[in-house]
TIDOMAR-742284 format. One record per residue (C-alpha): residue in one letter; x, y, z. Coordinates in steps of 0.25 Angstrom, whole numbers, plus 5000, padded with zeros to 4 digits. Each point is the difference from the previous one (the first is absolute). Example, Ala and Ser with C-alpha at 12.3 -4.5 7.8 and 13.67 -1.06 7.14 Angstrom:
REM TIDOMAR-742284
["A",[5049,4982,5031]];
["S",[5006,5014,4998]];
END
This chain:
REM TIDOMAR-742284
["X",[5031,5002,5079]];
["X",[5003,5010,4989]];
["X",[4991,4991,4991]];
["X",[4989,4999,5010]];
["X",[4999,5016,5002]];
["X",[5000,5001,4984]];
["X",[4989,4991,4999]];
["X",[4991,5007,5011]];
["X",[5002,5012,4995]];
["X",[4998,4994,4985]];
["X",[4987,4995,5007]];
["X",[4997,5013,5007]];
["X",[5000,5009,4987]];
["X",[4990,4989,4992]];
["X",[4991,5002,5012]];
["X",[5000,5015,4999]];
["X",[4999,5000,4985]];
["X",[4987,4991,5001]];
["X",[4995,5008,5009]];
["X",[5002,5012,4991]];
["X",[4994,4993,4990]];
["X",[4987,4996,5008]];
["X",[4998,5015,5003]];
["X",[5001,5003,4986]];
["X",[4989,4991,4997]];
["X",[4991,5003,5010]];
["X",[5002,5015,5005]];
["X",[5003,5004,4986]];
["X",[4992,4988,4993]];
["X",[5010,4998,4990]];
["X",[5002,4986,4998]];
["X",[5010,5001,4987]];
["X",[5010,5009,5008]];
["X",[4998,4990,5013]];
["X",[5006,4990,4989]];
["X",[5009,5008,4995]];
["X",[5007,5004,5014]];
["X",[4999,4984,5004]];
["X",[5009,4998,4987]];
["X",[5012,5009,5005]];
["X",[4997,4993,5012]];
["X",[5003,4986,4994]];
["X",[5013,5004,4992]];
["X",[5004,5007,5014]];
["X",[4999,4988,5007]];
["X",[5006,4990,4989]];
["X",[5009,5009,4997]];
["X",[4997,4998,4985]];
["X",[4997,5011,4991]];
["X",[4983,4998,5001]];
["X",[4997,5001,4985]];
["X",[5008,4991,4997]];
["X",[4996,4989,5010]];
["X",[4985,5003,4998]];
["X",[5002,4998,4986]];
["X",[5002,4986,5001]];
["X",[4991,4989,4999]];
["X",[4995,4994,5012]];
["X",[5009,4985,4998]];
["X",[5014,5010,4999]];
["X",[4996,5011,5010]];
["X",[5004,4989,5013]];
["X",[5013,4996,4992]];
["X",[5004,5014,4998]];
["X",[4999,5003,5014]];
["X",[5008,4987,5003]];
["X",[5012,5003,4991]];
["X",[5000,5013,5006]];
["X",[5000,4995,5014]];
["X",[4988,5008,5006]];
["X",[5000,4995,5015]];
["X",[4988,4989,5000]];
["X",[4994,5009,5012]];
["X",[4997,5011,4991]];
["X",[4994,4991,4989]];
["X",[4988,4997,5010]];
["X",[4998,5016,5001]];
["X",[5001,5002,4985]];
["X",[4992,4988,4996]];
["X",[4988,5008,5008]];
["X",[5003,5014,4995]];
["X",[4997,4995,4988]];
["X",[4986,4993,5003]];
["X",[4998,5015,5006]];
["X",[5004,5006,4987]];
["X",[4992,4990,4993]];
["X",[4989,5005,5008]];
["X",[5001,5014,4999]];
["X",[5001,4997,4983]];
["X",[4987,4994,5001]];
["X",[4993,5013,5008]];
["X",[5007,5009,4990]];
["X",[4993,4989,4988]];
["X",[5014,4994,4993]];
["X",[4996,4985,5002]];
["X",[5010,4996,4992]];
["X",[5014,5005,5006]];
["X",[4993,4996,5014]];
["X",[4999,4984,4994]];
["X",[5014,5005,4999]];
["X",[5002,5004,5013]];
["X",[4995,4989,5006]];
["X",[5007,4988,4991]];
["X",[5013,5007,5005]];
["X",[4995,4999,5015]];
["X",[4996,4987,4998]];
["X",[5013,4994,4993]];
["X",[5010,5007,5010]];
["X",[4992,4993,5010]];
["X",[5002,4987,4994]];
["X",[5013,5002,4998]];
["X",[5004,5004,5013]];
["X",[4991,4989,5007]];
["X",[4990,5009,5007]];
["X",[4985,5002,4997]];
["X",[4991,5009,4996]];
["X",[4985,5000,5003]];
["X",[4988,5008,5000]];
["X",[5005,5009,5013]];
["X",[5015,5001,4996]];
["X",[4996,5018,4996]];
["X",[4993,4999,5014]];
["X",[5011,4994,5007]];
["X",[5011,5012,4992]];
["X",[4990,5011,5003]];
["X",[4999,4994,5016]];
["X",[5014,4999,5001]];
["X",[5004,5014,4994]];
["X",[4989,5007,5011]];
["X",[5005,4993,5011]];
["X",[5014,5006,4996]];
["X",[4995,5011,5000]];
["X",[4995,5002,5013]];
END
């Protein structure tokens, strides 16, 4: 029960921080801060420090979060934070770190058995609006 409650409220807290985030890059049209905010976001929800898991190359980033025993229901969450992040690094024109971003989603999906497609961000942004209704 106590596990439960800390994973939904774990849950919870990702949602409100991407929705933060998609205010930031709409309202305020600031897509490097939306992908700054989803960062925090990711280390909140791994409970890893977020510079240090985002460093890592996208082949480590999913045995990291292994060995530091994420819960495999976050990782589906944080797999598409980080396609969102991708694309707001794209709006705000650094290509590279959101190839990054992307190969990070990508191998946490594969690792964790789940799969990633072309409406996995629409599918995050979806869900996190219907939280919030």
């Amino acid at each position: 029960m106590f596990e439960q409650d800390y994973l939904m409220r774990l849950i919870t807290q990702f949602f409100a921080a991407i929705a933060r985030s998609m205010r930031v890059s709409t309202d305020e049209r600031d897509p490097k801060r939306a992908a700054e905010s989803l960062e925090t976001a990711i280390g909140e929800a791994t409970d890893i420090d977020a510079a240090v898991l985002l460093s890592l190359a996208p082949e480590s980033i999913a045995a990291v979060m292994k060995v530091s025993g994420v819960d495999p229901q976050v990782t589906g969450y944080v797999a598409r934070g980080l396609l969102l992040e991708a694309r707001y690094l794209c709006e705000a024109g650094d290509h590279a770190l959101a190839a990054v971003r992307s190969g990070q989603a990508y191998a946490i999906a594969e690792a964790y058995g789940f799969e990633l497609g072309e409406s996995s961000v629409n599918k995050l942004i979806d869900e996190v609006c219907g939280a919030e209704e």
